[in-house]
C-alpha beads as a LAMMPS data file, in Angstrom:
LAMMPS data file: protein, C-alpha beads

107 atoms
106 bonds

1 atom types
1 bond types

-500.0 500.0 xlo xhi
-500.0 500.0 ylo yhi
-500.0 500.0 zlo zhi

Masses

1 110.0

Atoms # bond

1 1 1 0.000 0.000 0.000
2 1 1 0.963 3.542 -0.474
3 1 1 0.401 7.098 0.625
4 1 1 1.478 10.228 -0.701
5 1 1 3.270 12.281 2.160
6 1 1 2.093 15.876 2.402
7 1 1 3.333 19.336 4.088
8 1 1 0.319 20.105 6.824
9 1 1 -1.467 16.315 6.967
10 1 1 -0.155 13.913 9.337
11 1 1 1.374 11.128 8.165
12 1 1 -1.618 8.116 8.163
13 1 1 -1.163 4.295 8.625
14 1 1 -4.457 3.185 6.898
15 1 1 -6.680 0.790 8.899
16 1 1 -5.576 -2.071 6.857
17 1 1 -2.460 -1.709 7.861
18 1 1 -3.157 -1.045 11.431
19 1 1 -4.990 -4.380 11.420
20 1 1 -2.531 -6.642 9.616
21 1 1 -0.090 -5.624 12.462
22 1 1 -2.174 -6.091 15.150
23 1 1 -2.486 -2.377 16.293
24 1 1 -5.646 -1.482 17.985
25 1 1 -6.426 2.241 19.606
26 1 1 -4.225 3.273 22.634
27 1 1 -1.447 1.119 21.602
28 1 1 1.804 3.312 22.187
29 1 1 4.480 2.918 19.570
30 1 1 8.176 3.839 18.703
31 1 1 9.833 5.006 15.826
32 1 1 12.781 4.203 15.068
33 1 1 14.878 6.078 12.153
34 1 1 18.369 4.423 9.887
35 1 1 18.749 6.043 7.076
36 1 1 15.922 6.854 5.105
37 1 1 14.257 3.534 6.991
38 1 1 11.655 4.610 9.661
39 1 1 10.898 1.237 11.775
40 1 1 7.205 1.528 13.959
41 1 1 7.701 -0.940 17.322
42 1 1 4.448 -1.295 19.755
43 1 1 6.068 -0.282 22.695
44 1 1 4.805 -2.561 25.342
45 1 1 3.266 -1.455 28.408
46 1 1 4.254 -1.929 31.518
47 1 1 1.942 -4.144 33.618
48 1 1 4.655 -4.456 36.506
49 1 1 4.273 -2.441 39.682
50 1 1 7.621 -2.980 40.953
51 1 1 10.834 -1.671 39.769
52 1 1 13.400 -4.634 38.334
53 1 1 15.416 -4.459 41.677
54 1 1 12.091 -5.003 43.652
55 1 1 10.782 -7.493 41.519
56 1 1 14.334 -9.238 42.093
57 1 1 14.182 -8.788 46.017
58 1 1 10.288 -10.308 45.955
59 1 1 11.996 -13.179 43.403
60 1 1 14.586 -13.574 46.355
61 1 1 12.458 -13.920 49.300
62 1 1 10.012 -15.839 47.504
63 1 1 12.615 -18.613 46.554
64 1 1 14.267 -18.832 50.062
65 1 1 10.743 -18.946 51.173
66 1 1 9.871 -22.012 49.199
67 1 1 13.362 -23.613 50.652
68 1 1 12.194 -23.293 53.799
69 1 1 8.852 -24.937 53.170
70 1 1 11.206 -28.060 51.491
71 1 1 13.309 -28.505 54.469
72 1 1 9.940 -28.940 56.224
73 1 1 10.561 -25.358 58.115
74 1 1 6.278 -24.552 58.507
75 1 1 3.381 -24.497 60.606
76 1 1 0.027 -26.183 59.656
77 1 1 -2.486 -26.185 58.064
78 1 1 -4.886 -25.375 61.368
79 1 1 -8.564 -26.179 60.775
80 1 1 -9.240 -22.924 63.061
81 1 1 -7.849 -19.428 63.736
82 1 1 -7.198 -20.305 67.268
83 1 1 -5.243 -23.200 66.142
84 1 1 -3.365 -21.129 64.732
85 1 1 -3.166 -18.184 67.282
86 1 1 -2.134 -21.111 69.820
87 1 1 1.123 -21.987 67.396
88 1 1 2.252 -18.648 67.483
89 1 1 1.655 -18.430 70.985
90 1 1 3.844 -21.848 71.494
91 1 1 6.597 -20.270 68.903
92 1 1 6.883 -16.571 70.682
93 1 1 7.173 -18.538 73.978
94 1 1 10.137 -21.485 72.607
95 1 1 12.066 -18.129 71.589
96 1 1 11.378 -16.358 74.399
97 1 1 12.834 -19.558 76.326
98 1 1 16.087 -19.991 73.821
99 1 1 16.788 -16.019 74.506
100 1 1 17.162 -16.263 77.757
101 1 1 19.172 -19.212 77.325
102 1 1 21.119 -17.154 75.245
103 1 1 21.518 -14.520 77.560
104 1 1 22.472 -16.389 80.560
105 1 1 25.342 -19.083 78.634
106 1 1 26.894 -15.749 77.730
107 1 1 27.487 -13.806 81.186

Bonds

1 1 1 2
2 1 2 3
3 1 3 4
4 1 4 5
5 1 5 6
6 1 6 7
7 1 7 8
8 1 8 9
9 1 9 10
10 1 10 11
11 1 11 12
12 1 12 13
13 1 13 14
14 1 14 15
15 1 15 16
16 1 16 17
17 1 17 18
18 1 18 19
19 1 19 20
20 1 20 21
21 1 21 22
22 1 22 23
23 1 23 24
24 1 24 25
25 1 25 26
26 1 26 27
27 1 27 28
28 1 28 29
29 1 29 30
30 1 30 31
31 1 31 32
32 1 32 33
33 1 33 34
34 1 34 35
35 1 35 36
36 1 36 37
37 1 37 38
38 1 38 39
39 1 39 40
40 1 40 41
41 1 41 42
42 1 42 43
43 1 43 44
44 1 44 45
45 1 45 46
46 1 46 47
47 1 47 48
48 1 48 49
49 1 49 50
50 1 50 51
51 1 51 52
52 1 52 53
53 1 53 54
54 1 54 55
55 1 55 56
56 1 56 57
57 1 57 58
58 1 58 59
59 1 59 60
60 1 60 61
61 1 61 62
62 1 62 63
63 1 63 64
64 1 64 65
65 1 65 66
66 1 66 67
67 1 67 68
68 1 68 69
69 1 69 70
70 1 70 71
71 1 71 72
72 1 72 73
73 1 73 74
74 1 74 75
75 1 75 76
76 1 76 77
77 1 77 78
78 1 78 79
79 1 79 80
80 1 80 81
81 1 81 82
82 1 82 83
83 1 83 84
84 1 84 85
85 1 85 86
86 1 86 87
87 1 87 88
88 1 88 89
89 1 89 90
90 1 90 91
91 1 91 92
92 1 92 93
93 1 93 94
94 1 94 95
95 1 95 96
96 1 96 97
97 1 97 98
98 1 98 99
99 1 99 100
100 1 100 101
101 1 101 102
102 1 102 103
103 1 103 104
104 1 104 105
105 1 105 106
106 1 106 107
């Protein structure tokens, strides 16, 4: 297909263009320029809320997480919330035991 360019008119990519490449309205695009060669790239958006170092961090934690869970390092599943309120209770008082273990070996 071909267009004649013109002083004042936008330059046009006619519809059946636009829909042979897939473009549909709101789609951002770059333009690219070698030469006398002007390239059009959908630019793609962004769906990601976190920055590449966060998403690396989460990615981090996330893994180490999952190596816990394989060396069997979890609680439950509790059939009730106060199942589960009573394991934390049992956890905050085992470390609250080893600390003052802690404390005392070292004086």
């Amino acid at each position: 297909m071909t267009v004649t360019v013109k002083n004042k008119t936008p330059l046009v990519v006619p519809p059946a263009v636009r829909r042979q490449a897939g473009l549909k309205s709101g789609d951002r695009l770059e333009f690219k320029v070698s030469g006398q060669v002007i390239t059009i790239l959908p630019k793609p958006t962004t769906t990601d809320e976190y920055t590449p170092a966060e998403r690396r961090a989460i990615d981090r934690g996330i893994a180490e997480s999952e190596r816990q869970y394989a060396a069997g390092k979890s609680y439950g599943p509790f059939k009730t919330a106060a199942e589960a309120i009573a394991s934390l209770d049992a956890n905050l008082r085992r470390r609250r035991v080893a600390k003052k273990k802690l404390a005392s070996a070292s004086r």
